[in-house]
C-alpha positions, 0 to 999 in steps of 0.5 A, spaced: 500 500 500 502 506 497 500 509 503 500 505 508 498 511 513 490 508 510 491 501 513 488 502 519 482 505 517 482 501 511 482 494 515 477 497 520 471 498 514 473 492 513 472 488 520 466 492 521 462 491 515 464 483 516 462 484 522 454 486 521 454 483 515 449 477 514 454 471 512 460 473 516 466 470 514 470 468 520 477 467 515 476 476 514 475 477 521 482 473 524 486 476 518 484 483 519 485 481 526 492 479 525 493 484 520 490 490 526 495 486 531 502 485 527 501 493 523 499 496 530 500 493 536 491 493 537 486 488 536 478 489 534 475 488 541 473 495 541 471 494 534 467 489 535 464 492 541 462 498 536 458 493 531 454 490 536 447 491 535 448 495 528 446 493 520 450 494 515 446 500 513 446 503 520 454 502 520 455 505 513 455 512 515 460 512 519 465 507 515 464 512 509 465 518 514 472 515 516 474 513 510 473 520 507 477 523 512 482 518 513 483 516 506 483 518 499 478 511 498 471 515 496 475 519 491 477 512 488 469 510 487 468 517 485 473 516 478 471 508 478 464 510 476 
């Protein structure tokens, strides 16, 4: 990842829209809770906390709020179309 400052924001989209969604895929949620451990010394405990009780469409507010602020990820799927 060019740049790798996105990770973080990055894996916790991914962990949380995993998390919600109706067919949580167990092998996304231990590799992004790997990849959260080994890059930056955390976990998904609070994450996962966070989800609890949410939809995918409650949660995706907020997603897109930290991807927005945190990455250059909404200007990606402005240009993709």
């Amino acid at each position: 990842m060019k740049n790798s400052k996105e990770l973080k924001a990055v894996l916790t989209a991914i962990h949380c829209i995993n998390f919600v969604s109706e067919h949580k895929d167990e092998d996304i949620y231990k590799l992004v809770d790997y990849a959260i451990q080994r890059c930056f010394d955390g976990n998904t405990n609070l994450l996962s906390l966070h989800c609890i009780g949410q939809t995918k469409e409650s949660i995706m507010p907020q997603i897109n709020e930290l991807l927005e602020t945190e990455t250059q990820y909404m200007k990606f799927i402005k240009h993709k179309g």
